[in-house]
C-alpha positions as CSV (number, residue, x, y, z in Angstrom):
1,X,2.6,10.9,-14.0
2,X,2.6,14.0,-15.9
3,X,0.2,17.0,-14.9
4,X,-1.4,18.0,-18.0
5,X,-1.3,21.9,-18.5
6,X,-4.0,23.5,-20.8
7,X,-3.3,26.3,-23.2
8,X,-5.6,29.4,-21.8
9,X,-5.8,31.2,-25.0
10,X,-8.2,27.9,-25.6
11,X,-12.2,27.4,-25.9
12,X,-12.5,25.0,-22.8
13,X,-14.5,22.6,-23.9
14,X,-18.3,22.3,-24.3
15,X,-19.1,18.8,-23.3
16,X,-20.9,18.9,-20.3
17,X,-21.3,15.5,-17.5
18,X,-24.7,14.1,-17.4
19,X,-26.5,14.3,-14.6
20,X,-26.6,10.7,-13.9
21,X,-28.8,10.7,-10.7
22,X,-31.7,12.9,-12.4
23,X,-31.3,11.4,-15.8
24,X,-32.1,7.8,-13.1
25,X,-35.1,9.7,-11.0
26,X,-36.1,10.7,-14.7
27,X,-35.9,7.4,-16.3
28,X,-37.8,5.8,-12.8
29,X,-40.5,8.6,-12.9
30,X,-40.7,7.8,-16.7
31,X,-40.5,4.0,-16.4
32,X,-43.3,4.1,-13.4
33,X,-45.8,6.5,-15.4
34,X,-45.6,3.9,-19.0
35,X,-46.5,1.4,-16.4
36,X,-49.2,3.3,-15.2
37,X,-50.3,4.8,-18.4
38,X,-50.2,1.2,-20.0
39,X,-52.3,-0.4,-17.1
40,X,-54.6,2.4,-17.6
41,X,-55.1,1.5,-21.4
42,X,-55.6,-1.7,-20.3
43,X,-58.5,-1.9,-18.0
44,X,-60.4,0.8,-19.8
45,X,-60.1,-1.3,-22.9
46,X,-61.2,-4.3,-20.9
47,X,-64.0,-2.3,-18.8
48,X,-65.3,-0.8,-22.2
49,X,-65.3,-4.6,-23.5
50,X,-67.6,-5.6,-20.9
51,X,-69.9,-2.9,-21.1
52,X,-70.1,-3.9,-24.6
53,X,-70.8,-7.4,-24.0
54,X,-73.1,-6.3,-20.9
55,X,-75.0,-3.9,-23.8
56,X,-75.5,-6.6,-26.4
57,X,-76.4,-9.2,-23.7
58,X,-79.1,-6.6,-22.3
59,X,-80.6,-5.4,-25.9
60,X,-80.6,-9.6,-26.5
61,X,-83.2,-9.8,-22.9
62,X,-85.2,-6.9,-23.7
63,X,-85.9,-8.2,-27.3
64,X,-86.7,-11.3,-26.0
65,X,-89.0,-9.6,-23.1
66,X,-90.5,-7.6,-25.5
67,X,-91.4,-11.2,-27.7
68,X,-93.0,-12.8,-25.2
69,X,-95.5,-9.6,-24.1
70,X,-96.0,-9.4,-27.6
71,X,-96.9,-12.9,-27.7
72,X,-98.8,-13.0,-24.7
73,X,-101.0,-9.5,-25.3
74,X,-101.6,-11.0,-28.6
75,X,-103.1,-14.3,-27.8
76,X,-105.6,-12.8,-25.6
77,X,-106.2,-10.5,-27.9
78,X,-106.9,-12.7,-30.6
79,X,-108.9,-14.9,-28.2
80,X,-111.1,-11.6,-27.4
81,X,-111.7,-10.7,-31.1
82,X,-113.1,-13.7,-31.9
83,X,-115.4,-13.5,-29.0
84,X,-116.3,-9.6,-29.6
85,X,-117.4,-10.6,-33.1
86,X,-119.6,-14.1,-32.1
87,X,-121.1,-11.6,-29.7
88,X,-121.9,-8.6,-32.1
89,X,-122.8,-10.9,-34.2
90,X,-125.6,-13.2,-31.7
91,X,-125.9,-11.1,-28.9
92,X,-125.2,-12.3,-25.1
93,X,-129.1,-13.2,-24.5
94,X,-130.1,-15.9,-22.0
95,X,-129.8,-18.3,-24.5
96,X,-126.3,-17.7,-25.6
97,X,-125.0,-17.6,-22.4
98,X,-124.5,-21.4,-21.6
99,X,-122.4,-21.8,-24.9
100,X,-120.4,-18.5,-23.9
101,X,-119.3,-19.5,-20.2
102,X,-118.1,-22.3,-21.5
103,X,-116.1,-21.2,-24.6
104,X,-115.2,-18.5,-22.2
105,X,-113.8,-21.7,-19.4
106,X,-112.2,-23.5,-22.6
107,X,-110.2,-20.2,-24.1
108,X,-108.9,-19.5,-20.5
109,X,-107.9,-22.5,-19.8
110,X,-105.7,-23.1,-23.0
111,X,-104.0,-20.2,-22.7
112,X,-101.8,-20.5,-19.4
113,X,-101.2,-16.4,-19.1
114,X,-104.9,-15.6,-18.5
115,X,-106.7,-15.5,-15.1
116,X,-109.7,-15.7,-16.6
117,X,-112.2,-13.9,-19.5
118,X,-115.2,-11.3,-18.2
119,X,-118.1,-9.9,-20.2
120,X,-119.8,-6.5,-18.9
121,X,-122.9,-5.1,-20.1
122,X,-123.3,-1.5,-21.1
123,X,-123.9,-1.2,-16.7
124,X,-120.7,-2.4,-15.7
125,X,-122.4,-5.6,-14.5
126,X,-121.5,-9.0,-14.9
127,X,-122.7,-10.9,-17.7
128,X,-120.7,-14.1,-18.1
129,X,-117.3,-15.1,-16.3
130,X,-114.9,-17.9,-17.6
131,X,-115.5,-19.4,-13.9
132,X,-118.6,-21.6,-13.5
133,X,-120.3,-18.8,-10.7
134,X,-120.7,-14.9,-11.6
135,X,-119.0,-12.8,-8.6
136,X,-121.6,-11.1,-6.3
137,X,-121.1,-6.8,-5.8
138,X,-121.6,-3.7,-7.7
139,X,-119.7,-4.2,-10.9
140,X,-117.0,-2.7,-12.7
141,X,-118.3,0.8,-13.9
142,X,-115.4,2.0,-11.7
143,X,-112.9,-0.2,-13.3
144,X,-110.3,2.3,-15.7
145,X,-110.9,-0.3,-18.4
146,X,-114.8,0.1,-18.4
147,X,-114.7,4.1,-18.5
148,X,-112.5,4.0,-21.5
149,X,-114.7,1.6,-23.7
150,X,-117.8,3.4,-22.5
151,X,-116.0,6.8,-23.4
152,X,-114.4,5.9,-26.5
153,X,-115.5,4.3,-29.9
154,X,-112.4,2.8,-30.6
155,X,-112.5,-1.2,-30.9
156,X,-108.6,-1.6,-30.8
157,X,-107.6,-3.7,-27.6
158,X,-107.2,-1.5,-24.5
159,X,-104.6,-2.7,-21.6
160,X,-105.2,-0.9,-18.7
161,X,-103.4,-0.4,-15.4
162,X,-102.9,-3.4,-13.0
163,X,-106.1,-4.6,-10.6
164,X,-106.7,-6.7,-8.0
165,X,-109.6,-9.2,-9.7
166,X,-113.1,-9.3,-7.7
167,X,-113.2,-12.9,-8.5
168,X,-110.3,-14.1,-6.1
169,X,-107.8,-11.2,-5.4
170,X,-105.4,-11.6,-7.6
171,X,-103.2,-9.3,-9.8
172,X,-103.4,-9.1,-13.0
173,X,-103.1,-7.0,-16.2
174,X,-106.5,-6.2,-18.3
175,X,-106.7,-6.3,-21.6
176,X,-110.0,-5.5,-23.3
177,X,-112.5,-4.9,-26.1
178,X,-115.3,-2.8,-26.7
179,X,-118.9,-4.6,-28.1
180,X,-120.9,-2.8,-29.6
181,X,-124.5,-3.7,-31.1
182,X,-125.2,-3.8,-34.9
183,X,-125.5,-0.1,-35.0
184,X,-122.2,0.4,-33.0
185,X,-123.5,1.3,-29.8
186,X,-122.2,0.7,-26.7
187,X,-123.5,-2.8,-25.3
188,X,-120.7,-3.8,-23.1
189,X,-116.8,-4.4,-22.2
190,X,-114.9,-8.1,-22.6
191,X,-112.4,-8.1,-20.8
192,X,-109.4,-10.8,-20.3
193,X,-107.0,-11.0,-17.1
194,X,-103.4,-11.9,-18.1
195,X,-102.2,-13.0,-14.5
196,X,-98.8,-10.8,-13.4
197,X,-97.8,-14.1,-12.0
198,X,-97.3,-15.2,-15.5
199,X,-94.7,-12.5,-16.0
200,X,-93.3,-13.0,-12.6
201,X,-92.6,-16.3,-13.6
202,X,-91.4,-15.4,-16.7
203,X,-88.6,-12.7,-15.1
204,X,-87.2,-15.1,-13.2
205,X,-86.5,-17.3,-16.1
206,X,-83.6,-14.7,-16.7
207,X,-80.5,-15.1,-14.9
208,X,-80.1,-11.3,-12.7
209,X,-78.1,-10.2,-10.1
210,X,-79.5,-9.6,-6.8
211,X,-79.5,-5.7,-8.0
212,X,-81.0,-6.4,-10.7
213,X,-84.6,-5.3,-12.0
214,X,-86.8,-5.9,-14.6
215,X,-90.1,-4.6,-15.6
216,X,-93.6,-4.0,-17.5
217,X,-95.2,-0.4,-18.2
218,X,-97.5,1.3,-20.3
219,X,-96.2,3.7,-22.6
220,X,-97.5,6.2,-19.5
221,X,-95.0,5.1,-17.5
222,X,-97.1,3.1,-15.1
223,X,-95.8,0.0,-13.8
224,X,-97.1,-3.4,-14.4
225,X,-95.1,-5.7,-13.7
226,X,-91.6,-6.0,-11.6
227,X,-88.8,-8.0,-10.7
228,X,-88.2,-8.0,-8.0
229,X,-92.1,-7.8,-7.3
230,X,-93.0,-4.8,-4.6
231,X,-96.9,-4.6,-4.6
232,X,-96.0,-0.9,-3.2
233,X,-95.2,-0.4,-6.8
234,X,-97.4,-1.3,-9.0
235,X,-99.5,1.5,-10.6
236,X,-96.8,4.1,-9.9
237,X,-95.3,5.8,-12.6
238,X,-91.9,5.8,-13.7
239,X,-92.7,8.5,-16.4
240,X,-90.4,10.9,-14.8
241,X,-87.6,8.7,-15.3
242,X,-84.8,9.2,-18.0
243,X,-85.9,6.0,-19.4
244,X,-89.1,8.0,-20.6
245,X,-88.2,11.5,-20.5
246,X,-85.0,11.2,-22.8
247,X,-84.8,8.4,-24.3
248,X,-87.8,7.1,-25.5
249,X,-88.4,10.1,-27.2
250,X,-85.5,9.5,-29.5
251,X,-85.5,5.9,-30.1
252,X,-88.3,2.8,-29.6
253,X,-84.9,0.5,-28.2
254,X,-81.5,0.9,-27.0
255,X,-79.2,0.8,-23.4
256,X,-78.5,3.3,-21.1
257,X,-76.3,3.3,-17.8
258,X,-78.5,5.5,-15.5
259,X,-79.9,6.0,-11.7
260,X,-82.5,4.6,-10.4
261,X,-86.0,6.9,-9.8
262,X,-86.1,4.1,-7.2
263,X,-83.7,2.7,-5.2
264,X,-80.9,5.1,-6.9
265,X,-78.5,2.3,-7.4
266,X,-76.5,3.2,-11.1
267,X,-77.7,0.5,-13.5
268,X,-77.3,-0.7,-17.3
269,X,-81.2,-0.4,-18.8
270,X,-82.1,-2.2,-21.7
271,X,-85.5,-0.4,-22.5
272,X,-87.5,-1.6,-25.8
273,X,-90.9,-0.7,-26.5
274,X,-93.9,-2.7,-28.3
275,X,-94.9,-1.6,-31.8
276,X,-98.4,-3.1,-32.1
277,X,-99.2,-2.4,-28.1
278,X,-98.5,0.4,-25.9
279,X,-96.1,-1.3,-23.5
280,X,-92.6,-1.1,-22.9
281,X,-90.2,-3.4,-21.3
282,X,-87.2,-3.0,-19.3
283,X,-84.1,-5.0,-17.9
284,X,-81.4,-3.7,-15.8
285,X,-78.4,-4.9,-14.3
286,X,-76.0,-3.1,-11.7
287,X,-73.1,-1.7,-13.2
288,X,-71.2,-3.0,-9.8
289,X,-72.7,-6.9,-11.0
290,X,-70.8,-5.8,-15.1
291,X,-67.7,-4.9,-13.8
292,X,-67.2,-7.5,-10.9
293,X,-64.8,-9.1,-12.9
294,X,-63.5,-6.1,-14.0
295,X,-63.0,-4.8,-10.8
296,X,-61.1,-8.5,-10.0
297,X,-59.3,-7.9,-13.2
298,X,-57.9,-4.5,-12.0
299,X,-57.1,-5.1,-8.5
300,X,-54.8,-7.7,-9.9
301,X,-53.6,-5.9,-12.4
302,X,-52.8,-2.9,-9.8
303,X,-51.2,-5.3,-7.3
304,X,-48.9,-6.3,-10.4
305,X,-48.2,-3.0,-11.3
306,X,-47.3,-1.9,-8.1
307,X,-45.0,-4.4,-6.9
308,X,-43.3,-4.3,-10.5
309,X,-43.2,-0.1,-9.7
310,X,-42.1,-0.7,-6.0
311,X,-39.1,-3.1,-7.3
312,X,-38.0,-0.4,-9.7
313,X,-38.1,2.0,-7.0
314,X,-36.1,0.5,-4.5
315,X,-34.0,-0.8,-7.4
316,X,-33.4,2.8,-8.3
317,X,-33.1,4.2,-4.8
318,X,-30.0,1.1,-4.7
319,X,-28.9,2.7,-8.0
320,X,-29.0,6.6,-7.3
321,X,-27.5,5.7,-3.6
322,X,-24.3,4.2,-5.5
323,X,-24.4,6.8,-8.0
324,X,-24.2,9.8,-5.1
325,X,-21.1,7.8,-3.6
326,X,-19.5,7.3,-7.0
327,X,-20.3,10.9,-7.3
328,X,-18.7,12.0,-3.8
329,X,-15.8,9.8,-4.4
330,X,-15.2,10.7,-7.8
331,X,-15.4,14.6,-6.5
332,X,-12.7,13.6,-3.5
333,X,-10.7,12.2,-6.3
334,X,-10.5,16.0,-8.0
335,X,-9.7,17.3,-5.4
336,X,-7.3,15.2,-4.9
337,X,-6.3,15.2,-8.7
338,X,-6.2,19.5,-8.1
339,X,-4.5,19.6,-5.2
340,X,-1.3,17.0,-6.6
341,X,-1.5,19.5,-9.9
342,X,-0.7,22.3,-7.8
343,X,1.4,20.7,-5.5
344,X,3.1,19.3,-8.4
345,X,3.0,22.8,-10.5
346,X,3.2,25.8,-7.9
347,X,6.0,26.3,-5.3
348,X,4.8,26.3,-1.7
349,X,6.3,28.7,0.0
350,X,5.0,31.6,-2.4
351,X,2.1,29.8,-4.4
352,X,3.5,31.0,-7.6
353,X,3.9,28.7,-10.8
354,X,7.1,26.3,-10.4
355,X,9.9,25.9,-13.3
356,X,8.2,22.7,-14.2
357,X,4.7,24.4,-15.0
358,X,7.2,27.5,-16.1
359,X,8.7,25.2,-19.0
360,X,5.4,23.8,-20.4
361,X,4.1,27.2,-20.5
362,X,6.5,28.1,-22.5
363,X,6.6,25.2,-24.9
364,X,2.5,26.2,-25.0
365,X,2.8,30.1,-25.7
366,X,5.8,29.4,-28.4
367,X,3.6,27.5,-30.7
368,X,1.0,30.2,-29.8
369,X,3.0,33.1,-30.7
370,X,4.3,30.9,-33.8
371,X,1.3,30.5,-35.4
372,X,-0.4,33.9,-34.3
373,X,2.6,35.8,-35.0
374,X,2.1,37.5,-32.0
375,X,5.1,38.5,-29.6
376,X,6.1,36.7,-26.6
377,X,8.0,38.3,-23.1
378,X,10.0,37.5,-20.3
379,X,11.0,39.4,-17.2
380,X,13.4,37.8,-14.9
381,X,14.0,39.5,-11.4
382,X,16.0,39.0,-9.0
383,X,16.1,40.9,-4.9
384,X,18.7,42.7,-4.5
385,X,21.1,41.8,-1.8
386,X,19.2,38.9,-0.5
387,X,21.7,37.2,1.0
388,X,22.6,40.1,3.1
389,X,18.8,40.4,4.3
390,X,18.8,36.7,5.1
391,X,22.0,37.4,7.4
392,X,20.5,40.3,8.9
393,X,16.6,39.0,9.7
394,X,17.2,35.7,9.6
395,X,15.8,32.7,7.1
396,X,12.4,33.1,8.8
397,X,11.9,36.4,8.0
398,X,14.0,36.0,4.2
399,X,10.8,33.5,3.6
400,X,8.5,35.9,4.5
401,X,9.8,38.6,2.7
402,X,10.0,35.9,-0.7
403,X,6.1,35.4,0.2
404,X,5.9,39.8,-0.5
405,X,7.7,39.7,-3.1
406,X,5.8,36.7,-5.0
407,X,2.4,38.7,-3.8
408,X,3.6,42.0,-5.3
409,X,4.5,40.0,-8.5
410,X,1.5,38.0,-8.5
411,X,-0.5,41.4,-8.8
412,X,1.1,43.1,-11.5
413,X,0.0,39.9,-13.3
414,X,-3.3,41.2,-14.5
415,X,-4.1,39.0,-17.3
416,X,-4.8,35.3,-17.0
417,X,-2.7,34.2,-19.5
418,X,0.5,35.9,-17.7
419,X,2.6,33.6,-15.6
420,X,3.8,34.5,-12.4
421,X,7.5,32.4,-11.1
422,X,9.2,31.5,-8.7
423,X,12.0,30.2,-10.6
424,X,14.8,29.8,-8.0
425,X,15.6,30.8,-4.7
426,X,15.4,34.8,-4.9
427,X,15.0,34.8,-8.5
428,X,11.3,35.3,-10.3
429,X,9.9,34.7,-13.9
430,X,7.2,36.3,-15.6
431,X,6.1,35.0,-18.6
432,X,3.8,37.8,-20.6
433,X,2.1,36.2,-23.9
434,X,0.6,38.5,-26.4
435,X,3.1,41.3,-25.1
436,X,6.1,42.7,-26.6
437,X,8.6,44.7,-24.8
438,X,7.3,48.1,-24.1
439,X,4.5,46.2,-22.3
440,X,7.0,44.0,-20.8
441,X,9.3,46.9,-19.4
442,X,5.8,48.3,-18.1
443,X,4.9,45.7,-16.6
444,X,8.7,45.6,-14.6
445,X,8.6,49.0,-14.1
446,X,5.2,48.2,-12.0
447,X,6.7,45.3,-10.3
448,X,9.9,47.5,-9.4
449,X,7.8,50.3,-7.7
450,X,5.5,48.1,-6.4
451,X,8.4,46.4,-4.4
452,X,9.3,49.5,-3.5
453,X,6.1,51.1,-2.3
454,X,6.0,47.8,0.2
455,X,8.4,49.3,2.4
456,X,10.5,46.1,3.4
457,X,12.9,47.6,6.2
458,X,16.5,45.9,4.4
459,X,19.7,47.6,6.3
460,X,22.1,46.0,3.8
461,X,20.8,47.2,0.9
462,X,22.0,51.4,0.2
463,X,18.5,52.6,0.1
464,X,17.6,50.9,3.5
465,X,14.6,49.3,1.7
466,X,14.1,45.9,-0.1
467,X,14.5,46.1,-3.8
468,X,14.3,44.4,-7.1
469,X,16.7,44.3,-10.9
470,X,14.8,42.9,-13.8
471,X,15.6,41.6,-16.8
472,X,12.6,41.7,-19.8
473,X,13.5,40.3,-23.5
474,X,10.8,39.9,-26.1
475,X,10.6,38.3,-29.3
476,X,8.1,36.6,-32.1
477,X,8.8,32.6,-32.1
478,X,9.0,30.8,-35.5
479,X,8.6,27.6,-34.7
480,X,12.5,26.1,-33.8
481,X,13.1,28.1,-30.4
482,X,15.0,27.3,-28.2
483,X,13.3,28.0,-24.3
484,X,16.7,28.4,-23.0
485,X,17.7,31.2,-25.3
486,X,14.6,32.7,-24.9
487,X,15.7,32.6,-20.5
488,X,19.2,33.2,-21.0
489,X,18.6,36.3,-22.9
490,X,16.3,37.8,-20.2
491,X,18.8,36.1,-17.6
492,X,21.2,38.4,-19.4
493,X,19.6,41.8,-19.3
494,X,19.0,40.9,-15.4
495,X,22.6,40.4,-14.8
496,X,22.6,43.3,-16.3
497,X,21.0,45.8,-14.7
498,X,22.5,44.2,-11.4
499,X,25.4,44.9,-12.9
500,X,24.3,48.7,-13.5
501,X,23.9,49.3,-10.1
502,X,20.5,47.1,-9.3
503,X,16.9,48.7,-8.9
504,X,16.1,48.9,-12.2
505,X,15.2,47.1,-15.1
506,X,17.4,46.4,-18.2
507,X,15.9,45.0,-22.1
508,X,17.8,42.7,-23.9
509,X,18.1,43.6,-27.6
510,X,18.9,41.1,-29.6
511,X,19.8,42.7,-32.9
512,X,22.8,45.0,-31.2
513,X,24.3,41.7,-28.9
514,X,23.5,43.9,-26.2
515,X,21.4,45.2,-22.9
516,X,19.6,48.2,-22.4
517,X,19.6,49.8,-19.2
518,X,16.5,51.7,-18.0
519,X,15.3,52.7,-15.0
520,X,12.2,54.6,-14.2
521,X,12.7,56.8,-10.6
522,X,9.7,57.8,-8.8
C-alpha cells in the first residue's frame, strides 16, 4: 500500500476530530438535566394545580361558614327584635311576664342554635328566662354584654365574647339587644345564647384533615368558636395574627398559606368576614394534607426519573468505556500507521529520506516550482574514497561514519521543505525547493566544510581526513520534466568534481553542456 506523502509548501488542513467522549459526557449531562428540568416543570405545574384547587375548595367552605353564621346570628336576631319592640312597647310588668316566658320557651325552642333567651332589667338582674325557673345569684351586671348596653345607646345587636351560662354551664355565644323605655332610657338587656355546640356540630359537618382547623371570631380577633375545640382557647385573641394584621385590612375574603400563632404548623386559610355582623370565619387545611398526593405524585415521578437517568448513565459509562478503547486502539494504529511510513520512507541506518520518498518529492516540488515559477535544486554527494575507508576500519565503522555524514547533511538542511537522502550506498541527495543555485552551492559548500570540521580520521584519503565531492544543478520546471534528467545532470557535475580531484563541489550548467568546478578552501 502506498505511503501517501503531503506537499509541505501546503495549509494542513483545518478539520479538527471531535471529541467524541466529551461531546457523550456532554450529551449525558445534557440529556440528565432536560430530564430533570422537565420533571421540575412538571410537579410545580401539578403542585400549583392543587393549590389552586385547594384555594377554590377553601374560599367554597368559608363562604359557606360565613352563610350559616349569617343565618344563625340573624335568626336570633330577628327573634330578639321582635321581642325588644313587644317589650318597649308593653313593658315587662308582673302581668306580662307569664305571656313572655313562654314566648320566650316557644322562640328557643324553634330555633335549634339557641341555649336559651334572657331578659335583664336596668340592674343586671333576671327578669324572665326561656326556662320555666329564673337562676338564683347576683346577676349579670358583670357580664361584657350588659356593660355595653348600659354604656351605649345603640340598639343594633351586640355579640359579645364567649360565656359559660349561669343557667347550666354551658358555652355559648351572646347576642343581644338593648330595651329601652318610651323615652329611650335604659330599662334592661335581652339577651339570646346561640350554643357553641351548634357550631361545633356544624364544623364537623366539613370533611378536614387531622391538621386541620376551623374557627369563629370577632372582628377583635377573639375566638369563639374552634375546631378542633380547646376550652384553653376560647376568648384569646388571634388579633396578632397575619389573618388580622395583613390581610383583613386589605380585603373582607381571600386565602393565604401561613403559620400558625398556634400550633405553628404552615396552613392554607380561607378567612371571610361578615358584612351585616362583626364576625369572621376561618378554615384551614395543612399544606402537608394539599400536597399528599402531590408529594405521591413526585416521589414517583423522581423514582422514574432517576432510574431513566441512572440507565443513561451506565449506558454512557458502557459508551465512553468503548469510545476510550476505540480511541487507544485507533492511537496504537498511528503509530503503527507512522512508524510503517517511515519505515517505508527513511533508510535505517542513517534516518534520512529513502529514494522512494526521494522520487515523490520530486514529482511534488516539480509541479510546485511549475506553477510558482520558482527554481528547484539538487546536490548529489558522494565520500570520497569510501571504499578505501571501509577496507581500512572495517564495515562497522564505514556504517558509523555513513550515520556522520547523514547527521552533518541532515543539519545543513535548515528549512522544512529541504530533503535530506540517502540515495545509495555512499552517495547523498538533497533536494532544495524554492532555491536556485547560488543557494544550492551554498548550501554544498556548508555540507563540504561541515564534513570536514568533523574530523573523521580516513588514512586512504590524501588529506588524512574523511571528505565529500558534490554535485548541485538547478533549474525552473515547466511542467514535462523528466526526474531523471533533473538527477543525471547533478549526477554529472558530481562525477565531476570527483573527477577534478574530489573535495569540492562542481554546478552543472545546462546552457554550455557543461560542469563548473568550484571549490571553496577554508
Amino acid at each position: 500500500m502506498p505511503i501517501p506523502i503531503h506537499d509541505p509548501h501546503q495549509a494542513p488542513g483545518t478539520l479538527k476530530r471531535l471529541p467524541l467522549r466529551k461531546a457523550a459526557v456532554l450529551f449525558i449531562v445534557a440529556v440528565s438535566l432536560c430530564l430533570c428540568g422537565l420533571l421540575y416543570l412538571q410537579l410545580e405545574q401539578s403542585r400549583r394545580q392543587d393549590l389552586a384547587v385547594a384555594k377554590m375548595a377553601s374560599g367554597n367552605l368559608t363562604r359557606a361558614m360565613a352563610q350559616q353564621a349569617e343565618d344563625t346570628v340573624r335568626a336570633a336576631d330577628l327573634v330578639m327584635t321582635s321581642l325588644v319592640d313587644w317589650i318597649q312597647d308593653d313593658g315587662y310588668g308582673a302581668a306580662q311576664r307569664p305571656r313572655l316566658q313562654r314566648i320566650f320557651a316557644r322562640r328557643a325552642q324553634q330555633l335549634d342554635q339557641l341555649h336559651g333567651i334572657f331578659l335583664f332589667d336596668r340592674e343586671g338582674q333576671w327578669v324572665i328566662t326561656s326556662f320555666a325557673d329564673l337562676p338564683r345569684g347576683n346577676g349579670v351586671a358583670d357580664r361584657e354584654y350588659f356593660r355595653f348596653h348600659q354604656q351605649n345607646a345603640s340598639t343594633v345587636a351586640h355579640i359579645g365574647p364567649a360565656i359559660r351560662s349561669r343557667e347550666n354551664g354551658e358555652w355559648i355565644i351572646p347576642i343581644s339587644r338593648r330595651v329601652n323605655d318610651q323615652l329611650g332610657n335604659f330599662q334592661g338587656v335581652l339577651m339570646a345564647g346561640i350554643r357553641m355546640s351548634y357550631f361545633d356540630q356544624f364544623f364537623k359537618s366539613f370533611s378536614l384533615d387531622d391538621s386541620g382547623i376551623m374557627f369563629l371570631a370577632l372582628t377583635d380577633g377573639t375566638l369563639l368558636a374552634r375546631r378542633p375545640f380547646d376550652e384553653s382557647l376560647i376568648n384569646t385573641s388571634v388579633a396578632h395574627g397575619e389573618i388580622y394584621q395583613t390581610l383583613l385590612p386589605n380585603a373582607n375574603a381571600g386565602t393565604a398559606m401561613l403559620n400558625s400563632v398556634v400550633d405553628g404548623v404552615t396552613r392554607l386559610y380561607g378567612y371571610r368576614q361578615l358584612a351585616s355582623y362583626p364576625l369572621v370565619v376561618s378554615a384551614a387545611t395543612s399544606q402537608d394534607t394539599i400536597l399528599q398526593g402531590w408529594y405521591d405524585r413526585a416521589f414517583q415521578s423522581s423514582v422514574i426519573v432517576a432510574l431513566v437517568i441512572l440507565g443513561i448513565g451506565l449506558f454512557g459509562w458502557v459508551f465512553i468505556h468503548q469510545v476510550r478503547d476505540g480511541e487507544r486502539i485507533e492511537k496504537n494504529l498511528r503509530k503503527a500507521q507512522l512508524a510503517l511510513e517511515q519505515i517505508a520512507t527513511h533508510d535505517s541506518l542513517t534516518g534520512l529520506a529513502n529514494r522512494r520518498l526521494f522520487e515523490r518529492s520530486l514529482d511534488i516540488e516539480f509541479a510546485r516550482g511549475a506553477r510558482q515559477v520558482s527554481p528547484v535544486s539538487l546536490i548529489m554527494l558522494d565520500i570520497d574514497f569510501f571504499k578505501r575507508y571501509n577496507d581500512a576500519y572495517g564495515h562497522v565503522a564505514g556504517d558509523q561514519c555513513l550515520a556522520q555524514v547523514a547527521q552533518v547533511v541532515k543539519a545543513c538542511c535548515q528549512r522544512k521543505s529541504d530533503l535530506a537522502v540517502r540515495y545509495g550506498g555512499e552517495e547523498f541527495a538533497v533536494l532544495l525547493p524554492d532555491t536556485d543555485i547560488n543557494g544550492a552551492l551554498a548550501i554544498a559548500g556548508q555540507i563540504r566544510r561541515s564534513v570536514i570540521d568533523k574530523h573523521i580520521i580516513h588514512s586512504g584519503s590524501p588529506t588524512g581526513y574523511l571528505t565529500v565531492s558534490l554535485g548541485c544543478y538547478a533549474f525552473i520546471p515547466h511542467g514535462n520534466d523528466s526526474p531523471q534528467v533533473f538527477i543525471q545532470r547533478a549526477d554529472a557535475a558530481l562525477y565531476q568534481a570527483k573527477n577534478a580531484g574530489r573535495n569540492r563541489a562542481a554546478v552543472f550548467t545546462a546552457e554550455e553542456g557543461f560542469a563548473e568546478l568550484m571549490r571553496s578552501d577554508r
